[in-house]
mmCIF file as gemmi writes it, N, C-alpha and C atoms, coordinates in Angstrom:
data_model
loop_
_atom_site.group_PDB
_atom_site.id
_atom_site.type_symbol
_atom_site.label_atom_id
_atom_site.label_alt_id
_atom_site.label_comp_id
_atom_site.label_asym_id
_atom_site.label_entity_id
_atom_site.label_seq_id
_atom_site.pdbx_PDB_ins_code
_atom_site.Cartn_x
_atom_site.Cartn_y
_atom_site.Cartn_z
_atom_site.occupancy
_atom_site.B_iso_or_equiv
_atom_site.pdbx_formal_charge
_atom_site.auth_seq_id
_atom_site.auth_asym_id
_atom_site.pdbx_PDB_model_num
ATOM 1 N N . UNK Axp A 1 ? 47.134 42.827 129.11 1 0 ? 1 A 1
ATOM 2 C CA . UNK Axp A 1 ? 47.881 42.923 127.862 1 0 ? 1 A 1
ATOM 3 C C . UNK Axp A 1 ? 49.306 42.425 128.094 1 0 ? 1 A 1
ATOM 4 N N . UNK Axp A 2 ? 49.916 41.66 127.214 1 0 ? 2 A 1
ATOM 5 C CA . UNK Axp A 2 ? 51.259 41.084 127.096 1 0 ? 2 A 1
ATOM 6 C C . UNK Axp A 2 ? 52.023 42.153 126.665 1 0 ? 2 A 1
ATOM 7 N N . UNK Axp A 3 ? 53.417 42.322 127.151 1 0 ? 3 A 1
ATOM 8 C CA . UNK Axp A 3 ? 54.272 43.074 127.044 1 0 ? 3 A 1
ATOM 9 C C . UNK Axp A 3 ? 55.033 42.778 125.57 1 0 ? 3 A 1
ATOM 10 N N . UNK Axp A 4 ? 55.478 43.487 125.136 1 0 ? 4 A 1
ATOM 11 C CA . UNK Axp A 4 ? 56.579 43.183 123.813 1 0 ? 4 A 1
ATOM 12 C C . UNK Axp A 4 ? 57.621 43.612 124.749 1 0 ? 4 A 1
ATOM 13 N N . UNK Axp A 5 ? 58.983 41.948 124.195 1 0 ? 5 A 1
ATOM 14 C CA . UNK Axp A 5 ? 59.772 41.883 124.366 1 0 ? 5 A 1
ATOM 15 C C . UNK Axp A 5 ? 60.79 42.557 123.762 1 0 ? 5 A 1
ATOM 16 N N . UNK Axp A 6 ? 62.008 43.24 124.835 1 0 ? 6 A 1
ATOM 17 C CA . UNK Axp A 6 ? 62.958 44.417 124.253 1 0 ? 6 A 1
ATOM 18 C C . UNK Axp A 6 ? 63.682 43.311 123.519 1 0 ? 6 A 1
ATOM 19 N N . UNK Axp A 7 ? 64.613 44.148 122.845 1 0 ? 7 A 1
ATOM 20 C CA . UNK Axp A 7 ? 64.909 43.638 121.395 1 0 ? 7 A 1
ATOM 21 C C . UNK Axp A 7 ? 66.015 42.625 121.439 1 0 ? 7 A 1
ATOM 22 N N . UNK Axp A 8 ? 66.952 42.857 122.778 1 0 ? 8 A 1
ATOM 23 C CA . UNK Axp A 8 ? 67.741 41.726 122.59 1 0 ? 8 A 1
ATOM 24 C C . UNK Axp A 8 ? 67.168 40.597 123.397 1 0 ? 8 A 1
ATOM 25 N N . UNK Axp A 9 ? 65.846 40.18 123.66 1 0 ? 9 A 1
ATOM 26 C CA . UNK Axp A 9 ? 65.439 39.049 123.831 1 0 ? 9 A 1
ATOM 27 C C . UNK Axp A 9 ? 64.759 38.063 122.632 1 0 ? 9 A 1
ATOM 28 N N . UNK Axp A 10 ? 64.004 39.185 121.832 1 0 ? 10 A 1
ATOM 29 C CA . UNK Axp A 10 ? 63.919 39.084 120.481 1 0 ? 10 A 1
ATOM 30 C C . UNK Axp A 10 ? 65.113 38.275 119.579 1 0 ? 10 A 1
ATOM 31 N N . UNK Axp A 11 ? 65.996 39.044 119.675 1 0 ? 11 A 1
ATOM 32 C CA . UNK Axp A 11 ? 67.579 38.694 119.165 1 0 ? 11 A 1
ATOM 33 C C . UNK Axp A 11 ? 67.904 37.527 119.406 1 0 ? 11 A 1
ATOM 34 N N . UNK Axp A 12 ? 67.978 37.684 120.856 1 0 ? 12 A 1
ATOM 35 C CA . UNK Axp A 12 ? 68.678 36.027 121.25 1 0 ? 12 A 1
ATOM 36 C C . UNK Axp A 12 ? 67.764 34.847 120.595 1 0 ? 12 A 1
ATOM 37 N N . UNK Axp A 13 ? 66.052 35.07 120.947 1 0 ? 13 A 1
ATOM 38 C CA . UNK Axp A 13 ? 65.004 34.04 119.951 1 0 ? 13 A 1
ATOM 39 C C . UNK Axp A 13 ? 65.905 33.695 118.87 1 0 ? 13 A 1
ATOM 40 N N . UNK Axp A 14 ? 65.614 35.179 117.906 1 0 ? 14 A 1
ATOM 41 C CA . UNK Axp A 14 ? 66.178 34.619 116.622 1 0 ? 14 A 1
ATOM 42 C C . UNK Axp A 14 ? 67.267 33.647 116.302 1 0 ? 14 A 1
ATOM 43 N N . UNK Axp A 15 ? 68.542 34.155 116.964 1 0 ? 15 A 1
ATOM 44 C CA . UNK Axp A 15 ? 69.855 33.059 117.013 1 0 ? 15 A 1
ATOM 45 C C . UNK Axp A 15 ? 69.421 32.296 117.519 1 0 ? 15 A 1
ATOM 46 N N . UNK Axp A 16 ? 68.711 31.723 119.019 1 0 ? 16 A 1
ATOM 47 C CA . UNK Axp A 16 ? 68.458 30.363 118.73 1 0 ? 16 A 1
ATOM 48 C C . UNK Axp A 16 ? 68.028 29.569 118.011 1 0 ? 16 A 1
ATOM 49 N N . UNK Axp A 17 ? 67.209 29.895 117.118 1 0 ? 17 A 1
ATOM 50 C CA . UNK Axp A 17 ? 65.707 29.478 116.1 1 0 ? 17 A 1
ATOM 51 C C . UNK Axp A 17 ? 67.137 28.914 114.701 1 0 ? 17 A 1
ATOM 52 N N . UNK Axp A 18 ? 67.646 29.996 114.721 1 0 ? 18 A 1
ATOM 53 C CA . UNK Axp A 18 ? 68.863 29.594 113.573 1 0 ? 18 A 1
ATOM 54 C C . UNK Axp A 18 ? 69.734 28.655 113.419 1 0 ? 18 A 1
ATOM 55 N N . UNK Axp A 19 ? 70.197 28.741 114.349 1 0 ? 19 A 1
ATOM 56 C CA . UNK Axp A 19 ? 71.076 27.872 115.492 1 0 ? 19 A 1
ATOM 57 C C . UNK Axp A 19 ? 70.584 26.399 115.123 1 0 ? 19 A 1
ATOM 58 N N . UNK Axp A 20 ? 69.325 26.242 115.416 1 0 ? 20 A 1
ATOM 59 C CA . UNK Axp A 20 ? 68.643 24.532 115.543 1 0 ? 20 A 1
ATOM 60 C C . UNK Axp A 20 ? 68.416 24.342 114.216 1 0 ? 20 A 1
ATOM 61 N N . UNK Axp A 21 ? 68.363 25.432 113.473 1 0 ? 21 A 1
ATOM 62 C CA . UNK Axp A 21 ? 68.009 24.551 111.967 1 0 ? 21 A 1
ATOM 63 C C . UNK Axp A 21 ? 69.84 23.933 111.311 1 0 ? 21 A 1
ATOM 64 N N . UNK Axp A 22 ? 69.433 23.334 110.525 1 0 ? 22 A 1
ATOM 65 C CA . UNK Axp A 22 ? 70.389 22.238 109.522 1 0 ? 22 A 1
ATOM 66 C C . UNK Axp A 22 ? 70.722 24.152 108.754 1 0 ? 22 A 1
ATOM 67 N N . UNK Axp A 23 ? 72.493 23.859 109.02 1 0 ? 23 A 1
ATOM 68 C CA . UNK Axp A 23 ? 73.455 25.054 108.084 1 0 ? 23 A 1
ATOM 69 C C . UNK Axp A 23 ? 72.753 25.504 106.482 1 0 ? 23 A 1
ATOM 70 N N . UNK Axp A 24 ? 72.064 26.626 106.679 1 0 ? 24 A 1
ATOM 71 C CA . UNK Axp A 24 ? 71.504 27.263 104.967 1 0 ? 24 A 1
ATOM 72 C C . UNK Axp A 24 ? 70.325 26.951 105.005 1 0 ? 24 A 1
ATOM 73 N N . UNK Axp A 25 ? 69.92 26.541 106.354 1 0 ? 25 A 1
ATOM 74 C CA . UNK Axp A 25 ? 68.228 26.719 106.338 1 0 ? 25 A 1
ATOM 75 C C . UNK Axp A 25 ? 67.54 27.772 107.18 1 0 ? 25 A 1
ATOM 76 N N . UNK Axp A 26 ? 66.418 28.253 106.854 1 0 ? 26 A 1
ATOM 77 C CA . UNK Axp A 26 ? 65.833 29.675 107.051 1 0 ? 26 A 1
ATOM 78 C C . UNK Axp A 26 ? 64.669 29.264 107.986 1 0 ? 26 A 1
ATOM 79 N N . UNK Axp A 27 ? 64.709 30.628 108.562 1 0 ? 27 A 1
ATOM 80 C CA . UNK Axp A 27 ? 62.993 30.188 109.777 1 0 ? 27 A 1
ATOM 81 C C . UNK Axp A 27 ? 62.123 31.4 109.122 1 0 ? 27 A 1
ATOM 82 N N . UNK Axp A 28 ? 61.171 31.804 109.707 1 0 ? 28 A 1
ATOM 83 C CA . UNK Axp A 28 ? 60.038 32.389 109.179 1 0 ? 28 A 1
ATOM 84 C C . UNK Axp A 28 ? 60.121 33.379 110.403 1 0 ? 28 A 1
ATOM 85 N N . UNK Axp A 29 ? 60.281 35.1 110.024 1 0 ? 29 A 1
ATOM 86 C CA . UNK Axp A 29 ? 60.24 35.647 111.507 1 0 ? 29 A 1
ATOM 87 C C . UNK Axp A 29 ? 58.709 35.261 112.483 1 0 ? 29 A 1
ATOM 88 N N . UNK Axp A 30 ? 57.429 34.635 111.403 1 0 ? 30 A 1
ATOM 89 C CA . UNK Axp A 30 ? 56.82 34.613 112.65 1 0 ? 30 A 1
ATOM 90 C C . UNK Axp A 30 ? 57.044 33.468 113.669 1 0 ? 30 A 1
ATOM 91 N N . UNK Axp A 31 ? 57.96 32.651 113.232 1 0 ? 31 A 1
ATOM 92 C CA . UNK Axp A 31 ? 58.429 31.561 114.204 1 0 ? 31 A 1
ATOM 93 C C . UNK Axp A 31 ? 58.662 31.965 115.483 1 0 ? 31 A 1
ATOM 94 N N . UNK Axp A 32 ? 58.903 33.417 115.397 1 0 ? 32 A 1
ATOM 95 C CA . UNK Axp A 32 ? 59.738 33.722 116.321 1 0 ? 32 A 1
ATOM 96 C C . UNK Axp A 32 ? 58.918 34.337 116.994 1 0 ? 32 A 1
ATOM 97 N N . UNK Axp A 33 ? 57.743 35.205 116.805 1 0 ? 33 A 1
ATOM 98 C CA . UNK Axp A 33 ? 56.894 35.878 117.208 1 0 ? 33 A 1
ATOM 99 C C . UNK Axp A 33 ? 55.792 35.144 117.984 1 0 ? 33 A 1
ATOM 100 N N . UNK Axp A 34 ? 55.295 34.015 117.391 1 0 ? 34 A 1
ATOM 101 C CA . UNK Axp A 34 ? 54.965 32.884 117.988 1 0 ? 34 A 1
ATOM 102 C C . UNK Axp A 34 ? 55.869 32.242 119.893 1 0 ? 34 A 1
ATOM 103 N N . UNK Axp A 35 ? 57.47 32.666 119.094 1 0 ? 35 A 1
ATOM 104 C CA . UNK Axp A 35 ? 57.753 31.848 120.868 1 0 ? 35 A 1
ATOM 105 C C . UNK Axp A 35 ? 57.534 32.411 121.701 1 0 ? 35 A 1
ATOM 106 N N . UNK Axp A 36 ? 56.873 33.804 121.414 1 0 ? 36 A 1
ATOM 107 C CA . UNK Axp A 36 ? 56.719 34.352 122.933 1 0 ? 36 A 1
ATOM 108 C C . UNK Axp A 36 ? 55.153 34.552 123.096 1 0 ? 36 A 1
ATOM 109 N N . UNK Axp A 37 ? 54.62 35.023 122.184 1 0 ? 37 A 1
ATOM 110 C CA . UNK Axp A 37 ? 52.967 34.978 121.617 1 0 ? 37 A 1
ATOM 111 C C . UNK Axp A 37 ? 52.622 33.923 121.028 1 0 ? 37 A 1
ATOM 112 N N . UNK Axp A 38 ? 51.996 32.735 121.547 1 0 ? 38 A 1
ATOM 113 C CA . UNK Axp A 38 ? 51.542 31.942 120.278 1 0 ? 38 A 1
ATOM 114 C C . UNK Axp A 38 ? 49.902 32.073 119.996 1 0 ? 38 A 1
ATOM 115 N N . UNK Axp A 39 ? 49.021 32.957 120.93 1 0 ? 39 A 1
ATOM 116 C CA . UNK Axp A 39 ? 48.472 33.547 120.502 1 0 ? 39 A 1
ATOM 117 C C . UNK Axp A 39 ? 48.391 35.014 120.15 1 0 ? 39 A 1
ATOM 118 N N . UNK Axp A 40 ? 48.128 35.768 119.222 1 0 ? 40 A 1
ATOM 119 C CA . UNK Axp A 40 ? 48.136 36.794 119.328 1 0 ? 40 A 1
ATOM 120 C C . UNK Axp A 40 ? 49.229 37.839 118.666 1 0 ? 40 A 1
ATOM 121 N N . UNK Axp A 41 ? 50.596 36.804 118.295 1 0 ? 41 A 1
ATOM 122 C CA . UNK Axp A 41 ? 51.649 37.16 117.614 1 0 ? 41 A 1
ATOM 123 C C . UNK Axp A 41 ? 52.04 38.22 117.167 1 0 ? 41 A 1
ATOM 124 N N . UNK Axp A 42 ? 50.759 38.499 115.843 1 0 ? 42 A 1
ATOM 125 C CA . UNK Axp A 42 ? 51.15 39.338 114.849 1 0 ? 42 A 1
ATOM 126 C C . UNK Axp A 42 ? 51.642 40.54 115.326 1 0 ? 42 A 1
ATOM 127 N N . UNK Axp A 43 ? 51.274 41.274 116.099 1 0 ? 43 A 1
ATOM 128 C CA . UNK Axp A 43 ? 51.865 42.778 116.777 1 0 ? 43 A 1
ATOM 129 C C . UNK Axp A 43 ? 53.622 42.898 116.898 1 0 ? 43 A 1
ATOM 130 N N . UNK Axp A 44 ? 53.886 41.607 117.132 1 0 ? 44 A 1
ATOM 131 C CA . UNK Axp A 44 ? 55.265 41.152 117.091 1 0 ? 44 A 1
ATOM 132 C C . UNK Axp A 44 ? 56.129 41.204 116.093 1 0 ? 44 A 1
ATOM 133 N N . UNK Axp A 45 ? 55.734 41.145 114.953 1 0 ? 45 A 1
ATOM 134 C CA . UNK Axp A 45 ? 56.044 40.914 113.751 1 0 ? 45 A 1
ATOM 135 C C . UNK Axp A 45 ? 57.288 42.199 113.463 1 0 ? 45 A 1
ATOM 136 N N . UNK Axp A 46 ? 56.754 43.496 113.386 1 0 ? 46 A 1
ATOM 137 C CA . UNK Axp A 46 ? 57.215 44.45 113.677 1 0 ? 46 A 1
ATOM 138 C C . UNK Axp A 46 ? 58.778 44.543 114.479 1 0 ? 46 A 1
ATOM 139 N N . UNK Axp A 47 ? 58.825 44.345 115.81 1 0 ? 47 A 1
ATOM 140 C CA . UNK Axp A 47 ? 60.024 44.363 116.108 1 0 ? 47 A 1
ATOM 141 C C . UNK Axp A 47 ? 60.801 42.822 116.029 1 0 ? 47 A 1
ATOM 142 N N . UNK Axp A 48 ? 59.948 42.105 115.489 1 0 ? 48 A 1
ATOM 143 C CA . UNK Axp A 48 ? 60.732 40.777 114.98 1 0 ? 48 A 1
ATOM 144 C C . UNK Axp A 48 ? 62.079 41.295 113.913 1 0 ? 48 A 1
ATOM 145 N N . UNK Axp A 49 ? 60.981 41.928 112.972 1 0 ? 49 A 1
ATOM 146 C CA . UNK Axp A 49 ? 61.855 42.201 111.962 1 0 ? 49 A 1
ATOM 147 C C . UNK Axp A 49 ? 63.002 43.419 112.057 1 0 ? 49 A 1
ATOM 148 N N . UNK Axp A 50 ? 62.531 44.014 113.172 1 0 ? 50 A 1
ATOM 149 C CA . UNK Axp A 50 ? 63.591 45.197 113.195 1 0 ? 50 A 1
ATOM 150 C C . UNK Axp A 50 ? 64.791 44.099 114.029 1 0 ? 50 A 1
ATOM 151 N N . UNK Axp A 51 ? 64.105 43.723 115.089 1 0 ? 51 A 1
ATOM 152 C CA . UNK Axp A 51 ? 65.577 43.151 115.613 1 0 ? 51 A 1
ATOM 153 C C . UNK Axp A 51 ? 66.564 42.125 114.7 1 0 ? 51 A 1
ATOM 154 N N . UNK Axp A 52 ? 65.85 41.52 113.574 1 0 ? 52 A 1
ATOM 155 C CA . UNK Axp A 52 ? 66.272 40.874 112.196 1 0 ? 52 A 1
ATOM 156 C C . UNK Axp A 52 ? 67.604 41.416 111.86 1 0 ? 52 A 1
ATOM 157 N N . UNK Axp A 53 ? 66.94 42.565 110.69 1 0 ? 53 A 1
ATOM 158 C CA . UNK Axp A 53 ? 68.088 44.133 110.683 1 0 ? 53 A 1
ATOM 159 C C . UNK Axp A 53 ? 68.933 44.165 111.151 1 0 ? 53 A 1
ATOM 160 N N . UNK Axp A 54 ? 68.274 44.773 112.53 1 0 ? 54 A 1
ATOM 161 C CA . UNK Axp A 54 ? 70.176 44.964 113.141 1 0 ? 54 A 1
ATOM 162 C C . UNK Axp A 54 ? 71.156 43.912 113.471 1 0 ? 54 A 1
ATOM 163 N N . UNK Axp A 55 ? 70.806 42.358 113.488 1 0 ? 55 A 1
ATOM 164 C CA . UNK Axp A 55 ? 72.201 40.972 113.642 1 0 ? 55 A 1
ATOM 165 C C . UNK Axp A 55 ? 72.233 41.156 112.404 1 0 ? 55 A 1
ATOM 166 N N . UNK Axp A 56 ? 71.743 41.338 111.345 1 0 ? 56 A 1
ATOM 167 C CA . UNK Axp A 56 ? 71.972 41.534 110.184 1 0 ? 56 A 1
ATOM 168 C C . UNK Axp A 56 ? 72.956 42.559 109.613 1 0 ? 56 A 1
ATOM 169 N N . UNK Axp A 57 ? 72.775 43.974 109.983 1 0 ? 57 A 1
ATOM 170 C CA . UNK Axp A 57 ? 73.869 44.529 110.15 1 0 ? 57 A 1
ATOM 171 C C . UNK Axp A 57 ? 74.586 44.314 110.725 1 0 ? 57 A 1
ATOM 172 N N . UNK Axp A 58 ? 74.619 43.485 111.321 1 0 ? 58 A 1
ATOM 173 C CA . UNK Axp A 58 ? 76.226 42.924 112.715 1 0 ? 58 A 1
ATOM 174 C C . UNK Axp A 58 ? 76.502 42.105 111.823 1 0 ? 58 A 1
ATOM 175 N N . UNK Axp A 59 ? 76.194 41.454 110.779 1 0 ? 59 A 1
ATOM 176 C CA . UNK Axp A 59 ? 76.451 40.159 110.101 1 0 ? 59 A 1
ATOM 177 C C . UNK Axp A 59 ? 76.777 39.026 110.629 1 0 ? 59 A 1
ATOM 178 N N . UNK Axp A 60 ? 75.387 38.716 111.482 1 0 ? 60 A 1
ATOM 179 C CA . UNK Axp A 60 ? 74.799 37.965 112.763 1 0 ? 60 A 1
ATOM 180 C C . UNK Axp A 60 ? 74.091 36.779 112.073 1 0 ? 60 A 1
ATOM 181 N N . UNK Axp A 61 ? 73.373 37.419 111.046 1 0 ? 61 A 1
ATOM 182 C CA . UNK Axp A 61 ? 72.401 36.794 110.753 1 0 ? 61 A 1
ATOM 183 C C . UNK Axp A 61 ? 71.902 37.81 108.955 1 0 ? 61 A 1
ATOM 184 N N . UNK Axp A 62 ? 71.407 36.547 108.38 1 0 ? 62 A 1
ATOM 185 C CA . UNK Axp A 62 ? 70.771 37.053 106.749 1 0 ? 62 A 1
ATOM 186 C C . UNK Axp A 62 ? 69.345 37.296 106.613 1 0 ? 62 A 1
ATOM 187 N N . UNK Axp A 63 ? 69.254 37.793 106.276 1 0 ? 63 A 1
ATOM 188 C CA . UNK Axp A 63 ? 67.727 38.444 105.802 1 0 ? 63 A 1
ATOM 189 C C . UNK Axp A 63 ? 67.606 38.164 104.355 1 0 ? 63 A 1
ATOM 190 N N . UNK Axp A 64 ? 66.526 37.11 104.302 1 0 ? 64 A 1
ATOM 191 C CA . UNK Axp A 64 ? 66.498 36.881 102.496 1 0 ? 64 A 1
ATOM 192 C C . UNK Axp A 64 ? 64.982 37.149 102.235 1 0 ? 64 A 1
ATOM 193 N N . UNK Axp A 65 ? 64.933 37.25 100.926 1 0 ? 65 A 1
ATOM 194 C CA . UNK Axp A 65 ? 63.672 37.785 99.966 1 0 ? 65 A 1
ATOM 195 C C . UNK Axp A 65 ? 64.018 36.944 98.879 1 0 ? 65 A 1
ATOM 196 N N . UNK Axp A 66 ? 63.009 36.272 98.808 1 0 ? 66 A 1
ATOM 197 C CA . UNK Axp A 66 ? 63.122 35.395 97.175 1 0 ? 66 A 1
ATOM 198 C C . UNK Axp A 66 ? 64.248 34.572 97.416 1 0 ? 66 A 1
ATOM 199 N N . UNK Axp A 67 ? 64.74 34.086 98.843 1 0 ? 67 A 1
ATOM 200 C CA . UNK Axp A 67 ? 65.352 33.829 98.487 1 0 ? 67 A 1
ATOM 201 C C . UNK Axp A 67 ? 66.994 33.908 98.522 1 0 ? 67 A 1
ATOM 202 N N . UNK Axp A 68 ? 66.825 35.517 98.083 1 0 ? 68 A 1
ATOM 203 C CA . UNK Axp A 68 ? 68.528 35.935 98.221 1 0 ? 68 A 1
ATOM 204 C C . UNK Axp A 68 ? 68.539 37.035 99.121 1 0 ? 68 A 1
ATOM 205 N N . UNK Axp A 69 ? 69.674 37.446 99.542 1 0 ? 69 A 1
ATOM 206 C CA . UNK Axp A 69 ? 69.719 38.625 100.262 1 0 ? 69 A 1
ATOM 207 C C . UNK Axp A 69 ? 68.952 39.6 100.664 1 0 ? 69 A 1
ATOM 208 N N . UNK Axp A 70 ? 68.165 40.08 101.339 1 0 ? 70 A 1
ATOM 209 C CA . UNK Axp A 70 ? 67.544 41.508 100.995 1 0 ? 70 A 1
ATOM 210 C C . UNK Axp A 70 ? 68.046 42.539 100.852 1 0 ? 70 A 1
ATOM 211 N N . UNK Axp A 71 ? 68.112 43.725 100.496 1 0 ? 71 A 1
ATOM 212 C CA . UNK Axp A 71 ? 68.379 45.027 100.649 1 0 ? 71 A 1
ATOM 213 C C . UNK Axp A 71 ? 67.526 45.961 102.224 1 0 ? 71 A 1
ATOM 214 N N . UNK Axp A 72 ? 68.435 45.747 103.088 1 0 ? 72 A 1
ATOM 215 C CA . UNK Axp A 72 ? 68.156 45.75 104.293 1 0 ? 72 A 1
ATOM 216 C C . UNK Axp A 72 ? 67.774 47.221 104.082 1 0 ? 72 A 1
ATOM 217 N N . UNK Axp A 73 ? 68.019 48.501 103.239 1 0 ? 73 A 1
ATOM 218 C CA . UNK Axp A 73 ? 67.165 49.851 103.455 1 0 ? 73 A 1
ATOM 219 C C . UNK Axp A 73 ? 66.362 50.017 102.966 1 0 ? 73 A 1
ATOM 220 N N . UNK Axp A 74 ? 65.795 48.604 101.893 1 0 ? 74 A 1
ATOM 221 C CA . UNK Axp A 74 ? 64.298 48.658 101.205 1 0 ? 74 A 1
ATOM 222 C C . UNK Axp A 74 ? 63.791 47.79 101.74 1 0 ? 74 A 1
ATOM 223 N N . UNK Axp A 75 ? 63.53 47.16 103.024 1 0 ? 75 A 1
ATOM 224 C CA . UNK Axp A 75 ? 62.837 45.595 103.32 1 0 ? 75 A 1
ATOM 225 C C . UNK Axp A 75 ? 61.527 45.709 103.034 1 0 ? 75 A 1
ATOM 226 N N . UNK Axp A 76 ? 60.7 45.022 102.359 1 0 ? 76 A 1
ATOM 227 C CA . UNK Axp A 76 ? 59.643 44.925 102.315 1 0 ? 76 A 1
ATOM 228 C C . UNK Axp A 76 ? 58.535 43.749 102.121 1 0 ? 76 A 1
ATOM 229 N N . UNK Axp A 77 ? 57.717 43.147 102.064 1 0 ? 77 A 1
ATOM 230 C CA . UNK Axp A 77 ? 57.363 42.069 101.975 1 0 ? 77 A 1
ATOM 231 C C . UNK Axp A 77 ? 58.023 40.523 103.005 1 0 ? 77 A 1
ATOM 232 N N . UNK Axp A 78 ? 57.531 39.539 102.051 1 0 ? 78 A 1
ATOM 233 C CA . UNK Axp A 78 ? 57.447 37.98 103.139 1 0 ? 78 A 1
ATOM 234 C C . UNK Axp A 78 ? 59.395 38.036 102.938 1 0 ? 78 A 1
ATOM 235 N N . UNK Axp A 79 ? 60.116 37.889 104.237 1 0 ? 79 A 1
ATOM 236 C CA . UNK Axp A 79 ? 61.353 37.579 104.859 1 0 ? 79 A 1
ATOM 237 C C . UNK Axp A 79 ? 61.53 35.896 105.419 1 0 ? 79 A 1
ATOM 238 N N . UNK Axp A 80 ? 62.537 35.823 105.187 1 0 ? 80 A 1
ATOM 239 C CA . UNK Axp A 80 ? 62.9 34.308 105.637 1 0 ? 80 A 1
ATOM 240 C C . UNK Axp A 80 ? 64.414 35.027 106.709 1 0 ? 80 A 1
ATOM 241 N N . UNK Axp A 81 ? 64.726 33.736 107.691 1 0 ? 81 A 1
ATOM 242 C CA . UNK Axp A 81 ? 66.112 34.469 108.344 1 0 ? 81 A 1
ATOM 243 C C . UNK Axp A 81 ? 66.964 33.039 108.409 1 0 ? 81 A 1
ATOM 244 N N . UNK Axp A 82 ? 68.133 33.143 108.476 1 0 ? 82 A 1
ATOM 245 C CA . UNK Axp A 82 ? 69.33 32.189 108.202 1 0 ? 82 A 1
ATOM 246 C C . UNK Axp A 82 ? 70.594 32.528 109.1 1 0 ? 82 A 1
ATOM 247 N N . UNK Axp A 83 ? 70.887 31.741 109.541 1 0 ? 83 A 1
ATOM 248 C CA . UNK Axp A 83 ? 72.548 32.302 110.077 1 0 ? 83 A 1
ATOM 249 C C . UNK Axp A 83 ? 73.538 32.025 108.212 1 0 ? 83 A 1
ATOM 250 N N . UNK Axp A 84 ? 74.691 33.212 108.778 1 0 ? 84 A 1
ATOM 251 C CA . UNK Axp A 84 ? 75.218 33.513 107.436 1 0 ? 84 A 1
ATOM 252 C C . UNK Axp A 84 ? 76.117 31.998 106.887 1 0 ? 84 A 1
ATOM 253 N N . UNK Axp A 85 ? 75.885 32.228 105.663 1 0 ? 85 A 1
ATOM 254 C CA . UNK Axp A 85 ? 76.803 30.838 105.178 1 0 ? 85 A 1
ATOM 255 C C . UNK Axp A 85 ? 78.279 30.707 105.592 1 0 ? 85 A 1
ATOM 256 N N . UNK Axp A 86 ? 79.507 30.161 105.671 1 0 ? 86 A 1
ATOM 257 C CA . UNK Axp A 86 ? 80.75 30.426 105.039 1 0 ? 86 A 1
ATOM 258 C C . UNK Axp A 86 ? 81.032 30.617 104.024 1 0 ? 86 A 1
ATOM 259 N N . UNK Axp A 87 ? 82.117 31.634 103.786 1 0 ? 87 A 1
ATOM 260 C CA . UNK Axp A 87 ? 82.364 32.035 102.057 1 0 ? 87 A 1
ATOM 261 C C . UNK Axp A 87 ? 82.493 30.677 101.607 1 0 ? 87 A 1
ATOM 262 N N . UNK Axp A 88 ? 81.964 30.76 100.407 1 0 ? 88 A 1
ATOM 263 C CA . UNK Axp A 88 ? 82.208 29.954 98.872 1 0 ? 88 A 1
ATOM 264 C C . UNK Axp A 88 ? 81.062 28.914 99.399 1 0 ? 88 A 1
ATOM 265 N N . UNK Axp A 89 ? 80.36 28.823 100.534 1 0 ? 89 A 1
ATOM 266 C CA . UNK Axp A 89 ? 78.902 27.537 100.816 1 0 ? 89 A 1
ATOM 267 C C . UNK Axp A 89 ? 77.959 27.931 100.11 1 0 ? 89 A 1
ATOM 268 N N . UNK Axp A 90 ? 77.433 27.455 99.308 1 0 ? 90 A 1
ATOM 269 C CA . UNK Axp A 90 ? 75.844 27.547 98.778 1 0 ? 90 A 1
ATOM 270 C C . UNK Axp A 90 ? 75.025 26.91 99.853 1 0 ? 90 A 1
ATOM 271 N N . UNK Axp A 91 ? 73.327 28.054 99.803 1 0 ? 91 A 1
ATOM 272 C CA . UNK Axp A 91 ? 72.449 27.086 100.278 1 0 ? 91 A 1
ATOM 273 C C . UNK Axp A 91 ? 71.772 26.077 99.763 1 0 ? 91 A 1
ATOM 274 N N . UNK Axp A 92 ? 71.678 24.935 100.398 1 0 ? 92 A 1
ATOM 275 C CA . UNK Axp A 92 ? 70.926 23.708 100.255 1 0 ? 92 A 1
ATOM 276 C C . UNK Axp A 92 ? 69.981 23.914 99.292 1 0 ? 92 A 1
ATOM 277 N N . UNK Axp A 93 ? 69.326 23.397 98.438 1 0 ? 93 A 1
ATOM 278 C CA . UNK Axp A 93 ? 68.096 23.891 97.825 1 0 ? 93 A 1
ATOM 279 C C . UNK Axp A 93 ? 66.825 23.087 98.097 1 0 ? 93 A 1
């Protein structure tokens, strides 16, 4: 059995994954779950998204739904992740 990775390795994934996309573009947390599982992933998913959350509360990183922001104490459903814009940048559409 494959180990799940502690969370700030998770973390660092994520910022890199962000990092390489074009400014106001979003990855998919299972992108991320994939770089360490690319079979077998889904179990990952889970602390994908928690480690999400918390750069998110660091205001590290965005957590969107539909789109816009989430409400990080109701998360629920399909998540996209972004490094944060600069004030007054819209994202790309």
């Amino acid at each position: 059995m494959t180990s799940i990775p502690d969370q700030q390795l998770i973390q660092d994934e994520i910022l890199r994954q962000v990092a390489a996309r074009a400014a106001g573009r979003s990855i998919c947390p299972s992108e991320v779950a994939r770089a360490f599982l690319p079979d077998g992933w889904q179990p990952l998913m889970g602390p994908v998204r928690r480690a999400a959350v918390a750069l998110a509360r660091e205001g590290r990183l965005e957590v969107l739904r539909k789109g816009r922001p989430a409400d990080l104490d109701e998360l629920r459903g399909v998540i996209r992740l972004r490094a944060p814009l600069p004030p007054g940048e819209a994202a790309p559409e």
